[in-house]
N, CA, C and O atoms as a GROMACS GRO file, in nm:
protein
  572
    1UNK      N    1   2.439   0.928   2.757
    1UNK     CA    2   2.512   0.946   2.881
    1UNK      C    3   2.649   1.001   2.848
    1UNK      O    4   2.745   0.925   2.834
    2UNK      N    5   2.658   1.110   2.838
    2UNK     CA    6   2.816   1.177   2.870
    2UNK      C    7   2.908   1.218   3.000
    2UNK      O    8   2.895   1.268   3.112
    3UNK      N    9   2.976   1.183   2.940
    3UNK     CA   10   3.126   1.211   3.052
    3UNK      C   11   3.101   1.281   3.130
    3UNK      O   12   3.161   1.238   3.228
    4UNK      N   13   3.038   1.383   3.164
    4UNK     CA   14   3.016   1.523   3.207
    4UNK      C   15   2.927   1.499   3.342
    4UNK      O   16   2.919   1.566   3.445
    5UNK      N   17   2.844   1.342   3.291
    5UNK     CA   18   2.691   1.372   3.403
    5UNK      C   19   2.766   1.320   3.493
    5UNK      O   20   2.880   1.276   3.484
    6UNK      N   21   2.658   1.332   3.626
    6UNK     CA   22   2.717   1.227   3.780
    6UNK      C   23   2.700   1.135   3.722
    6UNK      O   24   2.649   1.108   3.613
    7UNK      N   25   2.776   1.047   3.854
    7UNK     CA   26   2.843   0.975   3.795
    7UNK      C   27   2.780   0.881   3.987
    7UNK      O   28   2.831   0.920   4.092
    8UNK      N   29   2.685   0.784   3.986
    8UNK     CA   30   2.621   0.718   4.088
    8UNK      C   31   2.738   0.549   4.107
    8UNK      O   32   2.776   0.480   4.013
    9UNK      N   33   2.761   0.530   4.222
    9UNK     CA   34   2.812   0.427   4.271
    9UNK      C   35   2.681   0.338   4.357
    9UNK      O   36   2.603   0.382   4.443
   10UNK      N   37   2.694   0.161   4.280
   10UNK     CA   38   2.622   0.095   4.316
   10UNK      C   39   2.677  -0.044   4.338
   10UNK      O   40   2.780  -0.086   4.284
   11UNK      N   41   2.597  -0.114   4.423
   11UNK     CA   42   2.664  -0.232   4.427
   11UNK      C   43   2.541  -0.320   4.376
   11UNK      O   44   2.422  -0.314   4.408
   12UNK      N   45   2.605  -0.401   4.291
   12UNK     CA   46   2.513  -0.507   4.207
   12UNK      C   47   2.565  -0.622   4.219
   12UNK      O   48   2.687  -0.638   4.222
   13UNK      N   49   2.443  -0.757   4.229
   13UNK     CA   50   2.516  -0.900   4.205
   13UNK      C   51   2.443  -0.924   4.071
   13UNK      O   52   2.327  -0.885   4.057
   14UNK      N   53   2.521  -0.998   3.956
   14UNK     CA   54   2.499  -0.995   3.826
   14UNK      C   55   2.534  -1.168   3.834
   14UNK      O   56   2.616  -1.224   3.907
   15UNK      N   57   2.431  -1.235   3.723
   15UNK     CA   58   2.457  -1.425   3.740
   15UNK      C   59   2.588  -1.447   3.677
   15UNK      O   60   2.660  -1.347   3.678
   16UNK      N   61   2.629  -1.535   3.630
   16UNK     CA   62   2.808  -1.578   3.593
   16UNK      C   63   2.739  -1.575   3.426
   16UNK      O   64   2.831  -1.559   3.345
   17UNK      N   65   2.656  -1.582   3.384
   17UNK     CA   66   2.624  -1.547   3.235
   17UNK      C   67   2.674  -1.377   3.155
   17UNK      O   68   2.729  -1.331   3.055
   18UNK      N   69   2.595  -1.328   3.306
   18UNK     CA   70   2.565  -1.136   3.261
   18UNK      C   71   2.690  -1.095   3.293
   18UNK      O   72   2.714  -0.982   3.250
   19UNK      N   73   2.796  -1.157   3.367
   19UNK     CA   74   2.882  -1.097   3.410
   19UNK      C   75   3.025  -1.127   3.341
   19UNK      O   76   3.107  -1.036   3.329
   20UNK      N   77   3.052  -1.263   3.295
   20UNK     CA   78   3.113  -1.285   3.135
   20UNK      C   79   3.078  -1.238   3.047
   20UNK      O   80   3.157  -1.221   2.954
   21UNK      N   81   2.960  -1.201   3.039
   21UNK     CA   82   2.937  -1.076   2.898
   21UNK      C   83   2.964  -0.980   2.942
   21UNK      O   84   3.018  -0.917   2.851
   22UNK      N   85   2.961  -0.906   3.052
   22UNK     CA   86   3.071  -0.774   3.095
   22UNK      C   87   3.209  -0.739   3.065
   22UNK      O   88   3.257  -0.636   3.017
   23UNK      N   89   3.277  -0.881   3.115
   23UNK     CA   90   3.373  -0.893   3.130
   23UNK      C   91   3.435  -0.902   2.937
   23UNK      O   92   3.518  -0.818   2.903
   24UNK      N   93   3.397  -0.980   2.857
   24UNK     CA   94   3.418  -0.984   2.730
   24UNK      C   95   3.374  -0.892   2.706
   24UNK      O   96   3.433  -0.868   2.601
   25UNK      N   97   3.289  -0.785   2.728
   25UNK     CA   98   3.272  -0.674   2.662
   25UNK      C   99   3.391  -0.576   2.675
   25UNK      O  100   3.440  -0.503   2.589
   26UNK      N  101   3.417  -0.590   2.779
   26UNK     CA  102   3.530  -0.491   2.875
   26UNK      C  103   3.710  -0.533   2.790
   26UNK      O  104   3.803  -0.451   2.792
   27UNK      N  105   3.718  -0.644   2.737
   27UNK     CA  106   3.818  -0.729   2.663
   27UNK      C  107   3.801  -0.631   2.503
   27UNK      O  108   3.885  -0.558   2.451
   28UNK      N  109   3.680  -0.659   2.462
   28UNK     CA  110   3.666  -0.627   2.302
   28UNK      C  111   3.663  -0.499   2.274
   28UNK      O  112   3.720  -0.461   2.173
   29UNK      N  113   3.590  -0.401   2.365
   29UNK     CA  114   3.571  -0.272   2.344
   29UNK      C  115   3.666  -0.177   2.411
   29UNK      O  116   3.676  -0.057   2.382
   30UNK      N  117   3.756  -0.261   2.536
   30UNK     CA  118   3.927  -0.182   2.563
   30UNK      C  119   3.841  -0.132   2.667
   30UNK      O  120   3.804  -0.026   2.616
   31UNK      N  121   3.782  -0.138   2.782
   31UNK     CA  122   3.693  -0.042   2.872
   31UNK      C  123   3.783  -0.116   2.991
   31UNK      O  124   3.817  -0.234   3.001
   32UNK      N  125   3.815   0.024   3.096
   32UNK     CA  126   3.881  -0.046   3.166
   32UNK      C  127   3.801  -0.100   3.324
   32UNK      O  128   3.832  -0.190   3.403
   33UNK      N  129   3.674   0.013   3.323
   33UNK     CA  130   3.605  -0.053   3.432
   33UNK      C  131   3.481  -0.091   3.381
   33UNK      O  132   3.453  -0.026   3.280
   34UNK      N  133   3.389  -0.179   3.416
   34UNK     CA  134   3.246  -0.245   3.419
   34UNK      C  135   3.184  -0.133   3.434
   34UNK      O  136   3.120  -0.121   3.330
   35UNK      N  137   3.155  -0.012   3.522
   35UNK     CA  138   3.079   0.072   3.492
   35UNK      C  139   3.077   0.123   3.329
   35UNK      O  140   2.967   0.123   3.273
   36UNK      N  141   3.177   0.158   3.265
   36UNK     CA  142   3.207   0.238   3.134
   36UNK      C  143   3.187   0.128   3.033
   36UNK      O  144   3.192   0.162   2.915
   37UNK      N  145   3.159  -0.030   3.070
   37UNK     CA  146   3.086  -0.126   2.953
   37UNK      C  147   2.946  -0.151   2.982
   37UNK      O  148   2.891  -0.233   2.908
   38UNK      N  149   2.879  -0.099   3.072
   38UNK     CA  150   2.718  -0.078   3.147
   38UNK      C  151   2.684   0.031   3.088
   38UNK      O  152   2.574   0.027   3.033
   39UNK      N  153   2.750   0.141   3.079
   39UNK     CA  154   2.715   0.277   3.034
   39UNK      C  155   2.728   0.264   2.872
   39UNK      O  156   2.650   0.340   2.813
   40UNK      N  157   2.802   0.193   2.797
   40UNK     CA  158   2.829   0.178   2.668
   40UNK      C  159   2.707   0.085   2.635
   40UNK      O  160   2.630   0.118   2.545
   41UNK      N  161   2.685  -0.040   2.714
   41UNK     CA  162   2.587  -0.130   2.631
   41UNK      C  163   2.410  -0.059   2.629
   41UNK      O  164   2.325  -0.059   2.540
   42UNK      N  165   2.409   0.005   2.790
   42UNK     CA  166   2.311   0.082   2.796
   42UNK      C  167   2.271   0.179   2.655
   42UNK      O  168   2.168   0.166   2.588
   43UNK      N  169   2.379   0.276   2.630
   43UNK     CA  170   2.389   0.377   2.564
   43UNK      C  171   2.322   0.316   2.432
   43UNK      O  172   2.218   0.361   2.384
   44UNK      N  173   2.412   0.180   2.363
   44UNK     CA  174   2.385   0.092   2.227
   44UNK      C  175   2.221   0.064   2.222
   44UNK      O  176   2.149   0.089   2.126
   45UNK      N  177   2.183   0.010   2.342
   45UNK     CA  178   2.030  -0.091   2.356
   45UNK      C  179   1.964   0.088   2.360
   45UNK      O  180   1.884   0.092   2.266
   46UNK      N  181   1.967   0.187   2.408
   46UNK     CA  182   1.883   0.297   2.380
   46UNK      C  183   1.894   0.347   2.213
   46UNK      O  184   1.787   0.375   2.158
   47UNK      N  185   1.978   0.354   2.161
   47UNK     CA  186   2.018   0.400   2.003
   47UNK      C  187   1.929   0.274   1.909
   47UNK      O  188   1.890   0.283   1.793
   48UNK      N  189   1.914   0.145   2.018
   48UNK     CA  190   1.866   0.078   1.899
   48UNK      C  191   1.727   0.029   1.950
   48UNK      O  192   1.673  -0.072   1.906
   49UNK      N  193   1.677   0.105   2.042
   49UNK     CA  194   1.505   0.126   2.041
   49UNK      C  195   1.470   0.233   1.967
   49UNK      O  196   1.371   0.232   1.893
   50UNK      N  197   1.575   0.366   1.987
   50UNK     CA  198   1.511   0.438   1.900
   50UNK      C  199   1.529   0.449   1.734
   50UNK      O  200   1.479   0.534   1.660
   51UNK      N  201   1.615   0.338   1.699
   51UNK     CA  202   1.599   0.289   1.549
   51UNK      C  203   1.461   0.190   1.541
   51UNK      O  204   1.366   0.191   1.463
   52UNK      N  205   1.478   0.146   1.603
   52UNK     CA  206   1.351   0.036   1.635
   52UNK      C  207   1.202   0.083   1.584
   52UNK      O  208   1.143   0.038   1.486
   53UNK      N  209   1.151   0.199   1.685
   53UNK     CA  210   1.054   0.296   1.700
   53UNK      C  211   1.073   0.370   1.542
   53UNK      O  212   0.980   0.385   1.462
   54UNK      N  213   1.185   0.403   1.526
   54UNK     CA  214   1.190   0.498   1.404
   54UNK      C  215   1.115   0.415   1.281
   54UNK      O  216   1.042   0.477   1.204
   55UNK      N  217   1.133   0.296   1.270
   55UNK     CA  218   1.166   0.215   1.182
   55UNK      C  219   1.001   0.172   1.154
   55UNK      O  220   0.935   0.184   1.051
   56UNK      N  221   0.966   0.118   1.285
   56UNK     CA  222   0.823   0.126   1.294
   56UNK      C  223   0.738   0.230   1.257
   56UNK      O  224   0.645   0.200   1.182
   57UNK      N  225   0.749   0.345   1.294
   57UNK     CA  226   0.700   0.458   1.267
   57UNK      C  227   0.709   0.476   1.080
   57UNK      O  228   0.604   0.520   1.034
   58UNK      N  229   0.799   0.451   0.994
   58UNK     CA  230   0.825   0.453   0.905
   58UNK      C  231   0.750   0.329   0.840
   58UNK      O  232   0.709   0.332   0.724
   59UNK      N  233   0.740   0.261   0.892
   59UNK     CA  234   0.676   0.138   0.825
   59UNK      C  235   0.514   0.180   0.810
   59UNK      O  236   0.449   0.165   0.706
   60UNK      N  237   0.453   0.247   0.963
   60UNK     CA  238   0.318   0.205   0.967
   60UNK      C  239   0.294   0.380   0.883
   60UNK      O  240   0.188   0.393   0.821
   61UNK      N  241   0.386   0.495   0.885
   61UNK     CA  242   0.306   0.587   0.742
   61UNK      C  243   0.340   0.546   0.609
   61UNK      O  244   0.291   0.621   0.525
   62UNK      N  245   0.412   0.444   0.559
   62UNK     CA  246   0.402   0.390   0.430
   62UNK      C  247   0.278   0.303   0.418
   62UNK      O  248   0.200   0.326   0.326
   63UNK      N  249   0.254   0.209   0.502
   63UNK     CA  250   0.125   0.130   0.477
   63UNK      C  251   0.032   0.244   0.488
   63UNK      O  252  -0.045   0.267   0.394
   64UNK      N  253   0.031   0.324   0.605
   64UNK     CA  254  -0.159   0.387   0.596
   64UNK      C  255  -0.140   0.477   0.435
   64UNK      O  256  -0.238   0.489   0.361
   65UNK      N  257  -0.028   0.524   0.405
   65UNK     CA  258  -0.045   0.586   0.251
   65UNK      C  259  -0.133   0.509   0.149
   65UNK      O  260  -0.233   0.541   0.083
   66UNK      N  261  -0.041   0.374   0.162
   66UNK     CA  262  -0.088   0.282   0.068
   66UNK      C  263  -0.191   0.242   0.046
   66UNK      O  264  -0.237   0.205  -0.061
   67UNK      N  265  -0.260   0.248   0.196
   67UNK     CA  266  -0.362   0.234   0.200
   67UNK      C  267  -0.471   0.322   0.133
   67UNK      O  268  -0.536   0.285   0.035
   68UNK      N  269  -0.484   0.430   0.187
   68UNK     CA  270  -0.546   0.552   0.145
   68UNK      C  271  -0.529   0.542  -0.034
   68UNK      O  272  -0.627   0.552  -0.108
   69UNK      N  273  -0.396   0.522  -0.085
   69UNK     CA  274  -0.421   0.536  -0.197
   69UNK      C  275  -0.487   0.415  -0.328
   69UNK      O  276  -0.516   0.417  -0.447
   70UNK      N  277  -0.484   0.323  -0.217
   70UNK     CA  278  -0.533   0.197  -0.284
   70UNK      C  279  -0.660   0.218  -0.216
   70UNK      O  280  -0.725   0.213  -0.321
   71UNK      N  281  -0.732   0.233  -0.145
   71UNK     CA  282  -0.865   0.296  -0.115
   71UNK      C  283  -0.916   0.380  -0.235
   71UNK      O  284  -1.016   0.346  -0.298
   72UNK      N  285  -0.818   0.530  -0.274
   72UNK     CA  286  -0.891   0.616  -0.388
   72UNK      C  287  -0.895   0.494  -0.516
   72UNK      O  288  -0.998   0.472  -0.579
   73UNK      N  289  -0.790   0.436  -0.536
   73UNK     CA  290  -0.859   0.383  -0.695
   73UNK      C  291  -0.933   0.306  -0.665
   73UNK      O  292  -1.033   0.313  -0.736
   74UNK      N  293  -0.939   0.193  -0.556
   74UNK     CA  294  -1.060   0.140  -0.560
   74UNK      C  295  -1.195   0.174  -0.611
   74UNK      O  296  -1.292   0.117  -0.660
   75UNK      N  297  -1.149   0.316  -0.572
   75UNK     CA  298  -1.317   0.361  -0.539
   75UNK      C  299  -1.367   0.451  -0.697
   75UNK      O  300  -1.473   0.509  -0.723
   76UNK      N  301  -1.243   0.432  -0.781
   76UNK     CA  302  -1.267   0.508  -0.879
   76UNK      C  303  -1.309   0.365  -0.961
   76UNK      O  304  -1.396   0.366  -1.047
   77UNK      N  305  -1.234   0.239  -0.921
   77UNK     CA  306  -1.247   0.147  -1.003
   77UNK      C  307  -1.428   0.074  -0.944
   77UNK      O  308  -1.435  -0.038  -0.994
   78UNK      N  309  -1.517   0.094  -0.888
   78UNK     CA  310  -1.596   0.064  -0.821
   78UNK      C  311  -1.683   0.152  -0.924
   78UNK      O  312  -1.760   0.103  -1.006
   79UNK      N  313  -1.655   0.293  -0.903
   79UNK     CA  314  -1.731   0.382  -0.987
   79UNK      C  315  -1.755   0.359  -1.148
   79UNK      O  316  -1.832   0.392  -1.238
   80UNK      N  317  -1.679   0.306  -1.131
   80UNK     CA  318  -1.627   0.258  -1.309
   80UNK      C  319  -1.719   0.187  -1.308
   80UNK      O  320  -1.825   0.239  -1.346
   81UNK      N  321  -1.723   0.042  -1.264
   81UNK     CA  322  -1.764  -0.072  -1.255
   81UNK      C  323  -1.943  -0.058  -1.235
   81UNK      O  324  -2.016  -0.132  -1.300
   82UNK      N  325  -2.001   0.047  -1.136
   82UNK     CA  326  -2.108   0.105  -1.133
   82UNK      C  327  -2.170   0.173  -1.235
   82UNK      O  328  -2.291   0.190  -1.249
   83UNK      N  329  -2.065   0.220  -1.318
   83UNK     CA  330  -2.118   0.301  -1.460
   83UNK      C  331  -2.162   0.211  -1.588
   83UNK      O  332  -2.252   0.220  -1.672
   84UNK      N  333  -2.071   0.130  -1.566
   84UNK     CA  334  -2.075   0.020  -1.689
   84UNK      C  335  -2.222  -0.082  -1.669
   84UNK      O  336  -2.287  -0.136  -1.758
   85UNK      N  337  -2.244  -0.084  -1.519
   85UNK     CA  338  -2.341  -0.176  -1.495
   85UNK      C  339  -2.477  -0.131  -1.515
   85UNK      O  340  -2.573  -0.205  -1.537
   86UNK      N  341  -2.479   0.014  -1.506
   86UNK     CA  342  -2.604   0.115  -1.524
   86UNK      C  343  -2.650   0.099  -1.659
   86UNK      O  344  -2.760   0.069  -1.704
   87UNK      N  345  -2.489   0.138  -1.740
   87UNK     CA  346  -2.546   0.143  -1.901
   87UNK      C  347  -2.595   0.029  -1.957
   87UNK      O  348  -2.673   0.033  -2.052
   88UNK      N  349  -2.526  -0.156  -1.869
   88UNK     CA  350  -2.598  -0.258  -1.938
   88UNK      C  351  -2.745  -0.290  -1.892
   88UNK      O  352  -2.826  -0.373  -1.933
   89UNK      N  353  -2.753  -0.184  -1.780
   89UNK     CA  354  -2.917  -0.215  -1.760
   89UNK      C  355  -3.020  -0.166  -1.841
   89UNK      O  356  -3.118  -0.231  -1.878
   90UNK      N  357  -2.992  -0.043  -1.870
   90UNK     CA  358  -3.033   0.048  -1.942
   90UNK      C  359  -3.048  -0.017  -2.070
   90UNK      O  360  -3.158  -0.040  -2.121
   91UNK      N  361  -2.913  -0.052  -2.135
   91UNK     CA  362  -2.940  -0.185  -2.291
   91UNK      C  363  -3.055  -0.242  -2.289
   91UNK      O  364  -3.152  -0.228  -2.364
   92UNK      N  365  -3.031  -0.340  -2.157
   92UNK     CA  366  -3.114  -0.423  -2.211
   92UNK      C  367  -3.283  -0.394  -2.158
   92UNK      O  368  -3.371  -0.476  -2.184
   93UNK      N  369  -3.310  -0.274  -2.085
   93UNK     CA  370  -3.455  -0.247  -2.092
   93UNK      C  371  -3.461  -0.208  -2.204
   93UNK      O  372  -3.547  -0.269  -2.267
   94UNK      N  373  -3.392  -0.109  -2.279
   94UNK     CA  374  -3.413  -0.067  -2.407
   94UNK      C  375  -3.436  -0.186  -2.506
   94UNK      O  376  -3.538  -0.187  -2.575
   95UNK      N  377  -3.338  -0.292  -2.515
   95UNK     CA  378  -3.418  -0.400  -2.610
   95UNK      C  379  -3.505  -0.481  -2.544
   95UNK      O  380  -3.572  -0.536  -2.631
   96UNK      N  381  -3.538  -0.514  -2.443
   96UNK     CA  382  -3.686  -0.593  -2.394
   96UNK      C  383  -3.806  -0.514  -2.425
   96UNK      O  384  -3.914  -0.572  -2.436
   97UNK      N  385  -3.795  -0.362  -2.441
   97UNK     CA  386  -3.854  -0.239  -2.513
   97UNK      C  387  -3.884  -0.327  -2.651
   97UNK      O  388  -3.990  -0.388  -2.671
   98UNK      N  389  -3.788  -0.323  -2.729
   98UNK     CA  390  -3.789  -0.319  -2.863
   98UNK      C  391  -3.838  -0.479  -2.907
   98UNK      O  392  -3.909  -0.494  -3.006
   99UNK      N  393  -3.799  -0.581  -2.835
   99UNK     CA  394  -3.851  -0.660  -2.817
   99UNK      C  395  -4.024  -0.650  -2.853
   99UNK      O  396  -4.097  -0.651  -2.953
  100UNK      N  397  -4.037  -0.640  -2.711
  100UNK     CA  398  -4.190  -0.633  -2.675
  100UNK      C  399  -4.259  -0.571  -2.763
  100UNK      O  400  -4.361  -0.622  -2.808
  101UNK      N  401  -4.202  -0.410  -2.817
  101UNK     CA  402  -4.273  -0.326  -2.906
  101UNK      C  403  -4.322  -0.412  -3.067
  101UNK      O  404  -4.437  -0.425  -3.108
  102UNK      N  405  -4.233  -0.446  -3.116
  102UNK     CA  406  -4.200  -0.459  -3.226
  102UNK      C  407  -4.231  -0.661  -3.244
  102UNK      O  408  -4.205  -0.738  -3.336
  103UNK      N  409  -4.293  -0.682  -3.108
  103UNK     CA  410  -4.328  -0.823  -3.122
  103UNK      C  411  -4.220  -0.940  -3.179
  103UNK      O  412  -4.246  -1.048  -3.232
  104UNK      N  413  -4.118  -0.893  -3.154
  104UNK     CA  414  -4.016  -1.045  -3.202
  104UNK      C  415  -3.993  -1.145  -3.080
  104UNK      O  416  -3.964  -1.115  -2.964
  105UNK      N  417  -4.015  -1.287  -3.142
  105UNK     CA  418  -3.985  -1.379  -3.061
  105UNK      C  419  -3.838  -1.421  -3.074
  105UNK      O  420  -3.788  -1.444  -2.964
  106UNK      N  421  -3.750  -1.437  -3.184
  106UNK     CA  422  -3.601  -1.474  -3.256
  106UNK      C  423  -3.516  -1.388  -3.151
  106UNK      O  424  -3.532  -1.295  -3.072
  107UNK      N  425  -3.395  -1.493  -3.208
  107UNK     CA  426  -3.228  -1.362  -3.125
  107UNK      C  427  -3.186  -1.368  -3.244
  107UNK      O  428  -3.214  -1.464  -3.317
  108UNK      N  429  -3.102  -1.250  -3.290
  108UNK     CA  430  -2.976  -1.270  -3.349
  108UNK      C  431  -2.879  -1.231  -3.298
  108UNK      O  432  -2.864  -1.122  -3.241
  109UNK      N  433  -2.780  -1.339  -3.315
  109UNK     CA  434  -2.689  -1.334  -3.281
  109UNK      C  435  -2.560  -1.285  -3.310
  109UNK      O  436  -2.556  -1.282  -3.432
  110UNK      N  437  -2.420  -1.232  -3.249
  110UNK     CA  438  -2.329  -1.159  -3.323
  110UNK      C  439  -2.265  -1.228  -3.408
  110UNK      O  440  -2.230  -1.181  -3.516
  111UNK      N  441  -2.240  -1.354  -3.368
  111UNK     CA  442  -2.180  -1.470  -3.469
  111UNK      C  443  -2.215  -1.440  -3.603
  111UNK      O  444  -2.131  -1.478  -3.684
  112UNK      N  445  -2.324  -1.377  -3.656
  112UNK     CA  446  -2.306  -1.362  -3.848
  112UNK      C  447  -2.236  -1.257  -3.839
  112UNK      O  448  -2.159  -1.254  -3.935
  113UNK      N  449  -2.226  -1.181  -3.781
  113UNK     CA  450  -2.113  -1.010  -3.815
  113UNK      C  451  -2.195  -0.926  -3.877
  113UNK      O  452  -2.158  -0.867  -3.979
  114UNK      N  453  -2.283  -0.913  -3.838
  114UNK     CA  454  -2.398  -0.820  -3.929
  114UNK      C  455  -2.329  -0.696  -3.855
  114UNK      O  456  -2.278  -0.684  -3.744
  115UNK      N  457  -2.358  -0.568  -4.013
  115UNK     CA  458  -2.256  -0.458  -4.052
  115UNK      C  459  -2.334  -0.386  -3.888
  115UNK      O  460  -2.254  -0.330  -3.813
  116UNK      N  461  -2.424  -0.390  -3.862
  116UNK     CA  462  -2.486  -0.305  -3.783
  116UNK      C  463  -2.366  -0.348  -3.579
  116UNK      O  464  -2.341  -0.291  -3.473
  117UNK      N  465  -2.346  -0.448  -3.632
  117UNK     CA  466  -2.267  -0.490  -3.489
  117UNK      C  467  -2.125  -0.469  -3.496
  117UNK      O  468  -2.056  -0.465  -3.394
  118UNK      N  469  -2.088  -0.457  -3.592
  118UNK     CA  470  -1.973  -0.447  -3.649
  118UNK      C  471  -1.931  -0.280  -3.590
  118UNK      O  472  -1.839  -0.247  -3.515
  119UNK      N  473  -2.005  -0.221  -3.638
  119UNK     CA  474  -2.007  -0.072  -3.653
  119UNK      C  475  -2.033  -0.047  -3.473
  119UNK      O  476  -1.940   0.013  -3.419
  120UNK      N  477  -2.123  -0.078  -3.404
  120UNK     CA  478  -2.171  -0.046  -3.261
  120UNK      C  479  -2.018  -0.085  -3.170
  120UNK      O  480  -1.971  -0.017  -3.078
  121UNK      N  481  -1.954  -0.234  -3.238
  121UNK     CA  482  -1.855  -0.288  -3.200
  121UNK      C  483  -1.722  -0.157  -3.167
  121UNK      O  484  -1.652  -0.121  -3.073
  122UNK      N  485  -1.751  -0.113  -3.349
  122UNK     CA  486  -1.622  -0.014  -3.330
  122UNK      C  487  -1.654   0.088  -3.232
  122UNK      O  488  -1.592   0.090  -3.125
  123UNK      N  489  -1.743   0.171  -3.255
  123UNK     CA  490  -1.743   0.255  -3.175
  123UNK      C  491  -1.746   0.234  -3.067
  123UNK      O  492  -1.681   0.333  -3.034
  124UNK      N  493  -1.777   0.166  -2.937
  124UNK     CA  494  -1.788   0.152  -2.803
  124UNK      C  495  -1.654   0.114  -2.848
  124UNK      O  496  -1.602   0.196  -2.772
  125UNK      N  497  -1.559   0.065  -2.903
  125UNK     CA  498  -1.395   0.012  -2.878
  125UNK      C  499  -1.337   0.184  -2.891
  125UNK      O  500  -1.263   0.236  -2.807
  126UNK      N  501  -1.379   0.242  -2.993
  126UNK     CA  502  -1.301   0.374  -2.990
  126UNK      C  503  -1.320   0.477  -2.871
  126UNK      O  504  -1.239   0.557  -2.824
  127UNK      N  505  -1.438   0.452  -2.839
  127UNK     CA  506  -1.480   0.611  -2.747
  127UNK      C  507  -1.407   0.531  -2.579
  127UNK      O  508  -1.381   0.601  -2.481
  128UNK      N  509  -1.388   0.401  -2.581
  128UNK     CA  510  -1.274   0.314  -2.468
  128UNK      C  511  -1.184   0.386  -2.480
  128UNK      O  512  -1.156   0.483  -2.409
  129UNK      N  513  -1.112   0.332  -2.600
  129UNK     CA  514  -0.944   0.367  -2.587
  129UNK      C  515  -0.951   0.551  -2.592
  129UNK      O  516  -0.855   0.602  -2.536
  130UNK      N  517  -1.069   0.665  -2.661
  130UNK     CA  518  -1.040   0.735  -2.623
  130UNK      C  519  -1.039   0.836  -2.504
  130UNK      O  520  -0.991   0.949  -2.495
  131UNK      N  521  -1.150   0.713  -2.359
  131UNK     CA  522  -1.136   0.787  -2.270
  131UNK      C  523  -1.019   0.745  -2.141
  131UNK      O  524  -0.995   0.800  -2.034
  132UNK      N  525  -0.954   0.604  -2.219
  132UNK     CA  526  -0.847   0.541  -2.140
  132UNK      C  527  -0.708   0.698  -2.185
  132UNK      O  528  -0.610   0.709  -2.111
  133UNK      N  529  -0.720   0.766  -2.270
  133UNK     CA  530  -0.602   0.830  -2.362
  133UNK      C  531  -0.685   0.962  -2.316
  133UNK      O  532  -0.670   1.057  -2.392
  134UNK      N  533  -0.744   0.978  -2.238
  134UNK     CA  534  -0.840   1.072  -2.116
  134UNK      C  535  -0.751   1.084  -1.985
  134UNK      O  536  -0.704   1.180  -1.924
  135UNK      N  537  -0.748   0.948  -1.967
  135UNK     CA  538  -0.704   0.928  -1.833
  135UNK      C  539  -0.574   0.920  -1.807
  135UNK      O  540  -0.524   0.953  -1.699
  136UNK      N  541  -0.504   0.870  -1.914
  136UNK     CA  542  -0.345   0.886  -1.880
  136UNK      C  543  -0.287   0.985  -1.922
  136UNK      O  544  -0.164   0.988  -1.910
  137UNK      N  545  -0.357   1.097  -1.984
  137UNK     CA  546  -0.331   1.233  -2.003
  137UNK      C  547  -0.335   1.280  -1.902
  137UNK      O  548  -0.235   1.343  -1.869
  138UNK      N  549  -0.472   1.272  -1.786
  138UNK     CA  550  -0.445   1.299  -1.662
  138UNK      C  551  -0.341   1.288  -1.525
  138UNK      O  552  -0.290   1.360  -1.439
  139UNK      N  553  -0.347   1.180  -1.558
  139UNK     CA  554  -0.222   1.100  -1.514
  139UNK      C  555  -0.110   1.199  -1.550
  139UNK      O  556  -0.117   1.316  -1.514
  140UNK      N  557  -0.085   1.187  -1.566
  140UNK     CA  558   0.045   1.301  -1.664
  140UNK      C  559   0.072   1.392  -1.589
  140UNK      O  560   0.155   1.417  -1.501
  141UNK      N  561  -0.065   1.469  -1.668
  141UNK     CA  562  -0.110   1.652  -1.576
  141UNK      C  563  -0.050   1.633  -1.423
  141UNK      O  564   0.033   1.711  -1.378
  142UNK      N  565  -0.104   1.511  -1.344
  142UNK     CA  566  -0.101   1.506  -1.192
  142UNK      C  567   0.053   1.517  -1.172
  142UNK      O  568   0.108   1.602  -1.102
  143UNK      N  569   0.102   1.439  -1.228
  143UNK     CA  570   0.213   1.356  -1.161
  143UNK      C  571   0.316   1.524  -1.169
  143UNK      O  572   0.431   1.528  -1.125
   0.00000   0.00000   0.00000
């Protein structure tokens, strides 16, 4: 509301609450008539809906981001989780295979450290860390 617009004459009854807060407004802010502390508080309560709104608005495209982007890794970490579960299926038909084929009733177990587990051990640990040193290379590239 600027100086400039019309300028409407009204007659209002206001309770002895709304109208001591006029009046102290009119004291603190130096206003010499009640219209020009109506037009000021008006003016304030519009500046601070539209901080309000702004603020909101700002809030709800940070969450849907977050969202979305905690959605993609999910879904990479899901994929992951789907891959790993394929290959232990796959294991172990392959040894209920070898099993069955080869007629053994016994387990052995990893507890002796036999060289053959040892060795399977390392490698599934290396070809890890080298597709984790895959991914944060990527990482990299993106960013």
């Amino acid at each position: 509301m600027n100086s400039n617009s019309t300028k409407h004459r009204r007659m209002i009854s206001l309770d002895d609450e709304t109208n001591q807060f006029i009046e102290d407004y009119m004291i603190k802010y130096k206003k010499r008539f009640p219209g020009e502390a109506i037009e000021e508080i008006c003016q304030k309560y519009n500046e601070l809906q539209n901080k309000e709104w702004s603020l909101q608005k700002i809030t709800q495209t940070v969450s849907s981001e977050l969202t979305n982007d905690l959605k993609k890794e999910l879904k990479k970490l899901q994929l992951g989780v789907n891959h790993t579960d394929k290959n232990v299926q796959v294991a172990l038909e392959l040894l209920n295979g070898a099993y069955y084929h080869h007629g053994w009733s016994g387990v052995f177990t990893t507890d002796y450290g036999m060289d053959s587990t040892k060795y399977a051990w390392s490698a599934v640990e290396k070809r890890i860390e080298k597709q984790r040193q895959k991914r944060l290379e990527q990482l990299e590239l993106n960013e």
